[in-house]
N, C-alpha and C positions, 0 to 999 in steps of 0.2 A: 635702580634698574629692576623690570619685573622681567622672571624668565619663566615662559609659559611651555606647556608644551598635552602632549595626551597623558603621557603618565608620570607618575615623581617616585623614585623608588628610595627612600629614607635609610634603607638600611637598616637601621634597628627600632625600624617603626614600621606598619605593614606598607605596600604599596598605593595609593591612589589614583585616580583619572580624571584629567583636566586641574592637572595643579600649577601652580606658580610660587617659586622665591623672588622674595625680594631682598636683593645685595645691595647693601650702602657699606662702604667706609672698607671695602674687604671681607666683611664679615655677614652673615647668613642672618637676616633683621626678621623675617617673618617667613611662613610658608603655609599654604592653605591653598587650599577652591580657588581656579581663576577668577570665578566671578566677585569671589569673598574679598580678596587681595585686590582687584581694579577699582571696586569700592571702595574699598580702603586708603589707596591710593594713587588718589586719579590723576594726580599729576606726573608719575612714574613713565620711563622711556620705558616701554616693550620690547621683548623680541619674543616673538611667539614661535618654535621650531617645531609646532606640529603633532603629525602621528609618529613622534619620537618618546625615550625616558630620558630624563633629569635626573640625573645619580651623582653620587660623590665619586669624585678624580679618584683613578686605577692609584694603587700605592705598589711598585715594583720593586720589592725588596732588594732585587742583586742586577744591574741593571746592564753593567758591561760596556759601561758606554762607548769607551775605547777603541773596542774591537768590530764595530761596526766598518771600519771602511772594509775589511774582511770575511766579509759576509762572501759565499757560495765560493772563497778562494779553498776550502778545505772538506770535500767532500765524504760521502762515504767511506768513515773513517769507523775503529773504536776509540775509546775514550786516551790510551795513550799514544796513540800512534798522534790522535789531535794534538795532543799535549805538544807533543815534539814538534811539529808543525808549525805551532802558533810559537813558539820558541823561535826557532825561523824564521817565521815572518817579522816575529817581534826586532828580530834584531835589523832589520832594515829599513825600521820605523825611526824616524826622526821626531823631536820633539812638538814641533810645528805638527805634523802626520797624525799627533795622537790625537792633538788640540782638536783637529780639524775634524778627525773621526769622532773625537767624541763630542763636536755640534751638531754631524751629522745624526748619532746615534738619539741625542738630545732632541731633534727637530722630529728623527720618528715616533720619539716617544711622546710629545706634544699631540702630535695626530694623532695616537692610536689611545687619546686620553689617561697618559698618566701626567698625574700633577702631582705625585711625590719617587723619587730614586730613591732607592739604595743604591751604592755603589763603591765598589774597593780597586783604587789608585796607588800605583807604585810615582805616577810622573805629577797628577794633579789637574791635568787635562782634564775630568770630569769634574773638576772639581767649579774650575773655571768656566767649564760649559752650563752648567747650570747652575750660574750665579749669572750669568750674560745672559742665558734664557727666557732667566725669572720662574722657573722651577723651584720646587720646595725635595728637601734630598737630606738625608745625610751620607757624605762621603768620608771612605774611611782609609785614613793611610795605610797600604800595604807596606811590611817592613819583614826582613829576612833574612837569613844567613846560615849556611850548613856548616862553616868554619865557626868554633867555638871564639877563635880569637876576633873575630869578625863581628861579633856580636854587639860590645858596646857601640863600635864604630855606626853599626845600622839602626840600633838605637838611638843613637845622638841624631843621625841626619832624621830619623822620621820626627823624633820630637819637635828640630827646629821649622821643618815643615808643616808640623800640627802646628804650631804658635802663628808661620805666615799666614798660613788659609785661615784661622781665624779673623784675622785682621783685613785679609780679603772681601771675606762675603758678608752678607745679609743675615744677622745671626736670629731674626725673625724667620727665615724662609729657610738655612743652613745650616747645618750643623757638622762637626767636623768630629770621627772617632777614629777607631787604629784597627790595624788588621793582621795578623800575624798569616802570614805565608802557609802555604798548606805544610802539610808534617814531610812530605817529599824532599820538601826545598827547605829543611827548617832545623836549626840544632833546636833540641826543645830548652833550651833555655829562654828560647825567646816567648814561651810562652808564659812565663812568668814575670819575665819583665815587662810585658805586654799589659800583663793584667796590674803590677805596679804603677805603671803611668796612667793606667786608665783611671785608677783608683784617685791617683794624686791630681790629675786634671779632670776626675769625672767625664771621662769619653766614653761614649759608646762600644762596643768591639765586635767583629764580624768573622765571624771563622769557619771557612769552607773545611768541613771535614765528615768523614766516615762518605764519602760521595760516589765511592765505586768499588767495584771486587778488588781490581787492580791495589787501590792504595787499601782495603782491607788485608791482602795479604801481603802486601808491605810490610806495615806494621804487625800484623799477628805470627806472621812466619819469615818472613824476612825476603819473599821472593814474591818476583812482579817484573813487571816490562821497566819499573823503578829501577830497579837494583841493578849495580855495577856488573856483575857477573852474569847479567843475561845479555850485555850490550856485545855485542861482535866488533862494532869498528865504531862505536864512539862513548863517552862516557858517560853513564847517565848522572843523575842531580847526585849523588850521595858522595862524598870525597872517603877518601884513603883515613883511617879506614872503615871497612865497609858496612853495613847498616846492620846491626843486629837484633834476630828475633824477639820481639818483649812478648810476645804469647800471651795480650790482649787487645782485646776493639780498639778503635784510634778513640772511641768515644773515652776507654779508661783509660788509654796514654794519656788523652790529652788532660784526662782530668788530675791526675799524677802530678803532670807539671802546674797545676794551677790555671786552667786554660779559664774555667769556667768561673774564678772568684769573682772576678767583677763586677759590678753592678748589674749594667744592663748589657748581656753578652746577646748574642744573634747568632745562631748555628746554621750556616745553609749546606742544602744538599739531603745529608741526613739519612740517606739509602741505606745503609748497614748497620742497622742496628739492631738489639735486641732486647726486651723485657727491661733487662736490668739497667741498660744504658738508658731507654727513655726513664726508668723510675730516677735515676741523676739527674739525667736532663732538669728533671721537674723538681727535685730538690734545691737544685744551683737556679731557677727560673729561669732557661735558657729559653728564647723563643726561638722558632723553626721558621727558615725558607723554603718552599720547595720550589722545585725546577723542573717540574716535568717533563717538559718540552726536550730540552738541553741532556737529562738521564736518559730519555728515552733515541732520540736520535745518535743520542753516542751509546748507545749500550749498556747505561752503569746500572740500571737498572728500577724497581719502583720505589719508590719512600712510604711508610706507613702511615699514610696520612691517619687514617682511622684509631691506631694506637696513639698519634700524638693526641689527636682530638680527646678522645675518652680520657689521656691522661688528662687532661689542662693542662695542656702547654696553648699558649699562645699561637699558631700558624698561620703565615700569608705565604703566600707566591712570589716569584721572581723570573724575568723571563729568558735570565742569565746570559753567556755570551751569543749575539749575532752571529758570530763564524762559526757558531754550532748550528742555530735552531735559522738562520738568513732573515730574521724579521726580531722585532720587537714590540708583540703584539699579547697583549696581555686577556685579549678576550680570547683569545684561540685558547692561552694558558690553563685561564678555567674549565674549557669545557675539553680540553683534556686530558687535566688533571682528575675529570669527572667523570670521564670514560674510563680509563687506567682502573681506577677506581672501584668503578662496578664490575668492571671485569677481573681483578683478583681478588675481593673482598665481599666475602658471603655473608658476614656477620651485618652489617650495615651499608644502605643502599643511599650514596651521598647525593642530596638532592642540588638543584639551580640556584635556592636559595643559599646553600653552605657555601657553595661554589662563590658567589657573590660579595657574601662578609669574609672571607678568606680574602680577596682582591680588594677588599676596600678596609672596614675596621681592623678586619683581622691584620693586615698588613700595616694599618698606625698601631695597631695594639704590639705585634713586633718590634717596634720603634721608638713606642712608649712615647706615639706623638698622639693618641686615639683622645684627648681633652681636645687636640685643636681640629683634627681631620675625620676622616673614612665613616663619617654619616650627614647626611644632612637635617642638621639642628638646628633652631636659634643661639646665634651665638658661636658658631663654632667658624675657622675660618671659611671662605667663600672658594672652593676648592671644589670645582663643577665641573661637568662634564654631559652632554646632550649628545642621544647614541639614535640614529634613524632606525626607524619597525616599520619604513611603509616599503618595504622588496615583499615580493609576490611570494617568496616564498616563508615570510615573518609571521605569524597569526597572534598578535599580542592581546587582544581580546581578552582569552582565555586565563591569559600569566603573562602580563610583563616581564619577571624576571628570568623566568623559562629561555620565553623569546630571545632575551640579552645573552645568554648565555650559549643557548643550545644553536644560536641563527649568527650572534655576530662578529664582525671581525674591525680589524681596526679601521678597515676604508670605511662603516658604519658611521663613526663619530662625527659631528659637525659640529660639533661647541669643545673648547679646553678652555680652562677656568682658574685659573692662581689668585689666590688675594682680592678674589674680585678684578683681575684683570685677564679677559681676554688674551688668549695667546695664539691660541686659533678657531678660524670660525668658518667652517662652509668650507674647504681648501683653500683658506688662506692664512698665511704666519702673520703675527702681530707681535714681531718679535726684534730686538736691537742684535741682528744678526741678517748679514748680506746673503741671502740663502742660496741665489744662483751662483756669486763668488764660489761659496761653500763647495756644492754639488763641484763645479767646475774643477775646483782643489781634490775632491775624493777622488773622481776620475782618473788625474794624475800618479796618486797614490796608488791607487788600483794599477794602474800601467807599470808601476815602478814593481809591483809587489810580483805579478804576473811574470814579468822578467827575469 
């Protein structure tokens, strides 16, 4: 198949106008000139999409699939008041309820062109949603426990869960790693054993932390909307007894307990930091998610993207939970990650292009999947995505990448691209998934939640 279009934006190659790839077998066989490539192979089915760019699939490091049926149930909130919230909510979610949210979440992520999740699972619902999708993801078991004696027990279930989902998915397209619970919800022991398993089965690991003032002074002073003794009439995470000051970042708690030995660890969030934790970071190769979207509508505040960059760390984006940000739109994410940006950062002026490889290699490089994905190469999976630039108000002429960035949103997309297999194209799924069933079921949900 040859996919034509106005512009092709490579990623770590410059952009060009009037190009064409040609996908066989999954995999990204050539790409050049339209007219070079028709030549070449004139016997090839077409799909020509126009005054559009051909880009490589959004890569969404912390994806949240879950929480999507949740979406505008939790408003104008700060970041713990949501917390306790979705705690509530949570607990009137049924098993079936998450499944079903996180195909939903899955089916938005399709349209708004992502062809890789990240994603952190305590039930597995994402796990199975995007193995039924035919998305590409790694999902990472959440596991946890504030009781010290509680510990092995949570260990044992995530292990034998890490071994099922193995056996489940497409280990071509999936990948299955571990997640240790925020430091809130967490004896720190787990984060050691955490990084034991990961070692012994070479898992990935995913570790939301340093992500708000709130759990900053947690950990550094022992007080926060966290702690047991600011709760009035209910109890918060931390048991009897009660959490005490370590008078440092959650960056050097966690690194204490060994958070960071792993192989290939993933830090999302990242807002609190300072100097000497990013210079760890970069010692242990931790790569960075940020959340933009999700820090800022909750208040936690901005991440230094500019510090991580200059160090070499690794950084992609994440569009994090739905019943924060009510969408899963990954182009809104860059270009307000890009704003944010310029507006508290003098030193450096981050442009449409950084914005771009962040959302695409930066985010396989994250992943440490950037040999198969997040550019378009010969050879590398066929992992596509075709984003419309002919609205009145797009001027792509000038800069495609600009355009994509600073003009679109997810209703833009009209191509998603897996393995060389269409998943959506123009408004519609091409997917082994009953999608008005679906919609039908979240409704439901929604009614029951609302209640």
């Amino acid at each position: 198949m040859l996919l034509c279009a106005s512009y092709v934006l490579p990623v770590t190659a410059e952009p060009f106008s009037r190009g064409a790839i040609l996908v066989r077998d999954g995999v990204i066989r050539d790409i050049g000139p339209i007219d070079m490539l028709r030549l070449r192979y004139p016997d090839e089915e077409v799909s020509d999409f126009g005054l559009a760019a051909l880009m490589p699939g959004l890569v969404d490091l912390n994806a949240c699939l879950e929480d999507s049926v949740m979406r505008g149930l939790i408003r104008d909130v700060p970041f713990a008041s949501w917390v306790m919230a979705m705690v509530e909510n949570s607990s009137r979610m049924e098993l079936s309820d998450w499944f079903d949210s996180a195909i939903l979440g899955g089916l938005d992520a399709i349209s708004g062109g992502i062809t890789t999740i990240g994603d952190i699972t305590p039930t597995g619902a994402a796990c199975t949603a995007v193995q039924k999708l035919g998305l590409r993801g790694v999902i990472y078991r959440e596991v946890g426990a504030m009781d010290k004696d509680r510990v092995n027990y949570a260990m044992r279930s995530a292990e034998k869960d890490i071994y099922h989902w193995r056996e489940e998915v497409d280990s071509s397209r999936v990948r299955i790693g571990i997640a240790p619970s925020p430091v809130y919800t967490n004896h720190p022991s787990i984060f050691k054993r955490v990084t034991s398993l990961a070692e012994k089965e070479h898992l990935p690991v995913a570790l939301c932390l340093a992500g708000s003032r709130e759990e900053y002074n947690f950990v550094m002073y022992g007080s926060s909307p966290f702690a047991v003794h600011t709760m009035d009439d209910r109890r918060g995470y931390v048991e009897i007894p009660p959490w005490m000051p370590t008078g440092v970042t959650p960056v050097r708690y966690a690194l204490n307990w060994g958070a960071f030995d792993a192989d290939a660890v993933m830090m999302i969030h990242a807002v609190c930091v300072d100097d000497a934790d990013i210079k760890k970071l970069k010692e242990h190769n931790v790569s960075i998610c940020l959340c933009p979207r999700a820090n800022a509508q909750l208040g936690m505040g901005v991440a230094p993207a500019d510090e991580f960059l200059r160090a070499g760390l690794r950084v992609g984006l994440g569009t994090d939970s739905p019943a924060a940000t009510n969408s899963t739109d990954m182009l809104n994410e860059m270009r307000l990650e890009m704003l944010l940006q310029r507006a508290i950062n003098s030193r450096r002026f981050l442009d449409a292009d950084t914005m771009l490889e962040m959302a695409t290699i930066g985010g396989a490089r994250a992943l440490g999947l950037d040999q198969e994905i997040g550019s378009l190469e010969i050879g590398k999976k066929a992992d596509i995505i075709a984003v419309d630039l002919s609205s009145s108000h797009q001027t792509p002429a000038a800069n495609p990448v600009s355009a994509v960035v600073n003009t679109c949103t997810a209703s833009d997309v009209l191509l998603t691209m897996v393995d060389g297999r269409t998943l959506y194209e123009k408004g519609q799924w091409h997917v082994d998934v009953e999608v008005t069933k679906n919609i039908a079921r979240v409704i439901e949900i929604r009614t029951k939640l609302r209640s």
